[in-house]
C-alpha positions as CSV (number, residue, x, y, z in Angstrom):
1,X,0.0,0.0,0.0
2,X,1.4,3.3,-1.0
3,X,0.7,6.2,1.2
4,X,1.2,10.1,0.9
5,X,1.4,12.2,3.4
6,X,0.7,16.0,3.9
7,X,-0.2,18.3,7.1
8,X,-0.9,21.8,7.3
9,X,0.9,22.5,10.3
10,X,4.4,22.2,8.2
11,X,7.5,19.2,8.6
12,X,8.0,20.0,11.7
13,X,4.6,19.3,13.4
14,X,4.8,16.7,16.0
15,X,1.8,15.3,15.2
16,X,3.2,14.6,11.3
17,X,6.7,13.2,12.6
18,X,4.8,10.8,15.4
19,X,2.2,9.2,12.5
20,X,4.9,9.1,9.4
21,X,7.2,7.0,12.1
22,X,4.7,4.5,12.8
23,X,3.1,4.7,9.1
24,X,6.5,3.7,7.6
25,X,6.2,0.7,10.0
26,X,2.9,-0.5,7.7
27,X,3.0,1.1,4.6
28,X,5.3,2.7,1.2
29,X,5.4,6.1,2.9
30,X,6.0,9.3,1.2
31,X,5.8,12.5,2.5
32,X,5.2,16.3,1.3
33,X,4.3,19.0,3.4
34,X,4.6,23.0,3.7
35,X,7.8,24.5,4.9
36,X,6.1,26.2,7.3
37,X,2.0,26.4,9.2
38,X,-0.6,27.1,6.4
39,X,-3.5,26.8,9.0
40,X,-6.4,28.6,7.1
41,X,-5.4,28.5,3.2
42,X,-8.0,26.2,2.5
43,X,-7.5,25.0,-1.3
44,X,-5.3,27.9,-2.4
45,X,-2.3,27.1,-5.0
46,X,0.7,28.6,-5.6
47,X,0.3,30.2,-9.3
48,X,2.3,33.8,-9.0
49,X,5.9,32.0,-8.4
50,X,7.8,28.9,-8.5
51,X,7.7,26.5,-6.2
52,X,10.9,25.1,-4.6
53,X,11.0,21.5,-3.3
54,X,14.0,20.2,-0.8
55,X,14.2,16.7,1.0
56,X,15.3,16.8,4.8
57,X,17.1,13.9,6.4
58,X,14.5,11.6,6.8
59,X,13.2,11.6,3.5
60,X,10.4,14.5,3.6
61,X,9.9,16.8,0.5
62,X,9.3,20.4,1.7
63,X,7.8,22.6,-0.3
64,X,7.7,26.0,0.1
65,X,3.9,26.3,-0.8
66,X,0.5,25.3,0.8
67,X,-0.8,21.9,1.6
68,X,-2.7,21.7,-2.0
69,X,0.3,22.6,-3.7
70,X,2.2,19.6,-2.0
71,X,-0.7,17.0,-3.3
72,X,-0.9,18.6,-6.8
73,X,2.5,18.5,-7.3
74,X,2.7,15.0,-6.0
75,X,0.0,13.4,-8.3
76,X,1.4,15.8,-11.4
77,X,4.8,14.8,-11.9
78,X,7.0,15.0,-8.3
79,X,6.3,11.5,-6.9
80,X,7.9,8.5,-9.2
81,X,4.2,6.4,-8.5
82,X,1.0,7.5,-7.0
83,X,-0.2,6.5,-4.0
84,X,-3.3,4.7,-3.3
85,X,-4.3,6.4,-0.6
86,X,-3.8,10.2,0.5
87,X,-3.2,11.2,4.9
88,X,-3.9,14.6,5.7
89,X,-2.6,15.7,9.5
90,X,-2.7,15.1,12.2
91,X,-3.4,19.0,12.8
92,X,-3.6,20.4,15.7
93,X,-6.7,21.2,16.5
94,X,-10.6,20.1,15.9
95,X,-11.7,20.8,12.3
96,X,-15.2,20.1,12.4
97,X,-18.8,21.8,11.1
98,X,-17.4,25.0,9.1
99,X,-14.4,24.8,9.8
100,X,-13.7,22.6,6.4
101,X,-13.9,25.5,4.4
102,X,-10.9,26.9,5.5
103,X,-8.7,24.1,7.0
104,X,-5.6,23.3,5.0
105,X,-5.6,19.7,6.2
106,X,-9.2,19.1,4.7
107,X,-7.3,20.8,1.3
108,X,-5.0,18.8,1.7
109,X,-7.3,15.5,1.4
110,X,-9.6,17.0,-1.1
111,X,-6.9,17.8,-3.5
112,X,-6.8,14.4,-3.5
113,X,-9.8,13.5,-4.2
114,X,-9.9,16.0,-7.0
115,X,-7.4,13.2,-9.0
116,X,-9.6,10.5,-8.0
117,X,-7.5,9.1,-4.6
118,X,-9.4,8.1,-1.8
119,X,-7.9,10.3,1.2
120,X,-8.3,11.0,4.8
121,X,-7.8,14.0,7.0
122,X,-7.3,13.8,10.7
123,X,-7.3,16.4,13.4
124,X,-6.5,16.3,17.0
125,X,-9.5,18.4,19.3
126,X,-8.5,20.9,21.5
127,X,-4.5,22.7,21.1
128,X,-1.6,21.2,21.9
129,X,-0.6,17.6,21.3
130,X,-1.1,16.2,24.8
131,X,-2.6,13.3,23.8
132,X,-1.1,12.7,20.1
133,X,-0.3,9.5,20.9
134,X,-4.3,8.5,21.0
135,X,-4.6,10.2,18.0
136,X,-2.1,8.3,16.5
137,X,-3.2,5.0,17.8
138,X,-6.8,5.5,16.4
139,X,-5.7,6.8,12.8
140,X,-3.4,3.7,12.7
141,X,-6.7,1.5,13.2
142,X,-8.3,3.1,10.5
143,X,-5.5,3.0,7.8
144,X,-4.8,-0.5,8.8
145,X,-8.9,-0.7,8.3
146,X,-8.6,0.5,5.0
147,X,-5.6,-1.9,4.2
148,X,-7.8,-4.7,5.1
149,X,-11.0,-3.7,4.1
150,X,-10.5,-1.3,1.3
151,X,-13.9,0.8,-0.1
152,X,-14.7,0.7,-3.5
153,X,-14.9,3.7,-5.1
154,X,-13.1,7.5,-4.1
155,X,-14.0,9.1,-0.5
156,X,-12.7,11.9,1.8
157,X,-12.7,11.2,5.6
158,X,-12.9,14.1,7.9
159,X,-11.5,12.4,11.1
160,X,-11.4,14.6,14.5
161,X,-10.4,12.6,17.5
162,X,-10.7,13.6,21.3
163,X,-7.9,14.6,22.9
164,X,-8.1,12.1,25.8
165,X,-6.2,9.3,26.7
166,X,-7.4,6.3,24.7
167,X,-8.5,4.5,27.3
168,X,-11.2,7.5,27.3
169,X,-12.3,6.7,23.9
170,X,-16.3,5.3,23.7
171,X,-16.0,4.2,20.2
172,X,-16.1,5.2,16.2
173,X,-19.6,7.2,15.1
174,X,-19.9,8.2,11.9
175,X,-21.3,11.6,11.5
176,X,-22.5,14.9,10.0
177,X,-21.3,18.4,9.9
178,X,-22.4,20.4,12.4
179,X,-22.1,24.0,12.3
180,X,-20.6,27.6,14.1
181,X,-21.3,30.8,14.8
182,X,-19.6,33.4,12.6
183,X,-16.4,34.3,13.8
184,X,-15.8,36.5,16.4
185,X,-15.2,40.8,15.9
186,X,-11.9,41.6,14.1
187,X,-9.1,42.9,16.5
188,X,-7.3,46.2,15.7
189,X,-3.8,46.6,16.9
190,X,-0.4,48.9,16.2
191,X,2.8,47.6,14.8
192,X,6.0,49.2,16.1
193,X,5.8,52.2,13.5
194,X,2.5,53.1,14.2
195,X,0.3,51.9,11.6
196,X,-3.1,49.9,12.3
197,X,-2.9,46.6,11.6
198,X,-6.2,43.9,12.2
199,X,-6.0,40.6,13.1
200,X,-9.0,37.9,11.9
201,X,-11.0,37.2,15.3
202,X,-11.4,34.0,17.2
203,X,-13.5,31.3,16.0
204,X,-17.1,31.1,16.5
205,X,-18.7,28.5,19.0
206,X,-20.9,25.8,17.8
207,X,-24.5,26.0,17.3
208,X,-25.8,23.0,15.7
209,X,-24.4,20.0,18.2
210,X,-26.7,18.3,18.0
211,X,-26.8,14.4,18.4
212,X,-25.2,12.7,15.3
213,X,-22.7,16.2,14.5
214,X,-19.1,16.1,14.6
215,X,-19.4,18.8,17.8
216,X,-22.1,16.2,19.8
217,X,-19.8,12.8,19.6
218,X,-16.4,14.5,20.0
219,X,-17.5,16.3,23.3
220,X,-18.6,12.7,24.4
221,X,-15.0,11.7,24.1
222,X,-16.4,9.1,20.4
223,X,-14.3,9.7,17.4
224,X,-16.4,11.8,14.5
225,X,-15.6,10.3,11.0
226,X,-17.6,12.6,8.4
227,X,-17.7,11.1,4.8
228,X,-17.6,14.9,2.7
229,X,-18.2,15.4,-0.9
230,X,-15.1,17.3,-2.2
231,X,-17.7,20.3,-3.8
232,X,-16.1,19.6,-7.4
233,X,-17.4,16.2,-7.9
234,X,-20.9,13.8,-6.7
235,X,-18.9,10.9,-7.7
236,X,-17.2,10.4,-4.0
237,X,-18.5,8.1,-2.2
238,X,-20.0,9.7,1.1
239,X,-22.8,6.9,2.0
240,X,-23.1,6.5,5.4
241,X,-24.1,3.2,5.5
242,X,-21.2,2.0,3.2
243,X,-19.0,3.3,6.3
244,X,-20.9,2.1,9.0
245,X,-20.5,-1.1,7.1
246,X,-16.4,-1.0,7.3
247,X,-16.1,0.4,10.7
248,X,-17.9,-2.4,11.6
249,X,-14.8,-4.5,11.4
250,X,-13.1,-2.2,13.8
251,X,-13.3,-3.5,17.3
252,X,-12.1,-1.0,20.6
């Protein structure tokens, strides 16, 4: 099974380094991911400059460009094979209900999509990367899931998992979208010569978590798996039952 990896975070995110070290373990890893944190760009490419790629140590393409640009230029020409399957993340942080719209790890997978590779995108809830290793443990169940049990057909996963210690984890629902607020006011500040300068405000809170949302079953420590169309194409695959069907063969 080959695999490609991309975050949004950038090469150095821990949560990239922890899951490529035990995806090598299982799988023909590549990886491509942003120099630096695109958190935000959504599905922007690169179009007004040329795009430099180096390889670190362990093998990692860096690009100096956004997480769409590293799948694009994977699946166009910079990778010797495809991959059968595209990662996304982990990313730090939940991206759930509207937050796909702007989430580079989401691009990420849907880029993928675009070419017709089945992908996944998994996010860590809440900051920080207490618990990675959870997060870790439960995407390696599902990629091994897909290994075993592979769906017919093209899909993007939007995966958020709790951060809690696994042993706090009630189970695998899949789910729906469910939605936020609009973000919070803009935030005017000075730079050191004076000038105003604005900053994008804080998220908005949920208000659709309901039972069956990605907001309701994370908060009750399940992970949310949301099947999502990719917007460009009604040929993915994002038929609940066909999942419930293969997470069935998961057992926690």
């Amino acid at each position: 099974m080959r695999v490609l990896l991309s975050n949004d975070d950038g090469y150095t995110a821990k949560g990239l380094r922890i899951l490529a070290e035990s995806l090598k373990k299982i799988v023909d890893l590549q990886v491509v991911v942003p120099e630096s944190n695109c958190s935000g760009v959504s599905n922007s490419l690169t179009l007004n400059r040329p795009l430099n790629v180096n390889v670190d140590c362990n093998g990692f393409f860096i690009v100096n460009g956004t997480p769409t640009d590293c799948v694009h230029l994977s699946l166009t020409g910079l990778l010797d094979k495809k991959p059968n399957i595209v990662i996304a993340g982990i990313n730090n942080g939940a991206n759930m209900g509207n937050d796909i719209l702007y989430s580079g790890t989401v691009a990420a997978a849907r880029e993928a999509c675009v070419f017709g590779i089945p992908s996944m995108a998994f996010s860590l809830t809440g900051k920080g990367w207490e618990h990675i290793d959870t997060a870790v443990k439960f995407a390696i169940v599902l990629i091994k899931n897909y290994i075993k049990n592979p769906i017919n057909g093209k899909f993007l996963l939007n995966i958020n998992i709790p951060n809690v210690p696994s042993s706090q984890i009630n189970g695998i629902v899949i789910t729906k979208l469910g939605k936020r607020d609009h973000s919070k006011d803009l935030i005017r500040a000075s730079n050191p010569y004076g000038e105003t300068v604005y900053w994008i405000g804080a998220v908005g809170s949920p208000i659709e978590c309901i039972e069956g949302t990605d907001f309701y079953v994370t908060s009750r420590n399940f992970i949310s798996v949301t099947p999502l169309l990719t917007g460009v194409d009604s040929s993915v695959v994002d038929d609940k039952s066909i999942f419930n069907e293969w997470l069935s063969n998961i057992k926690i």
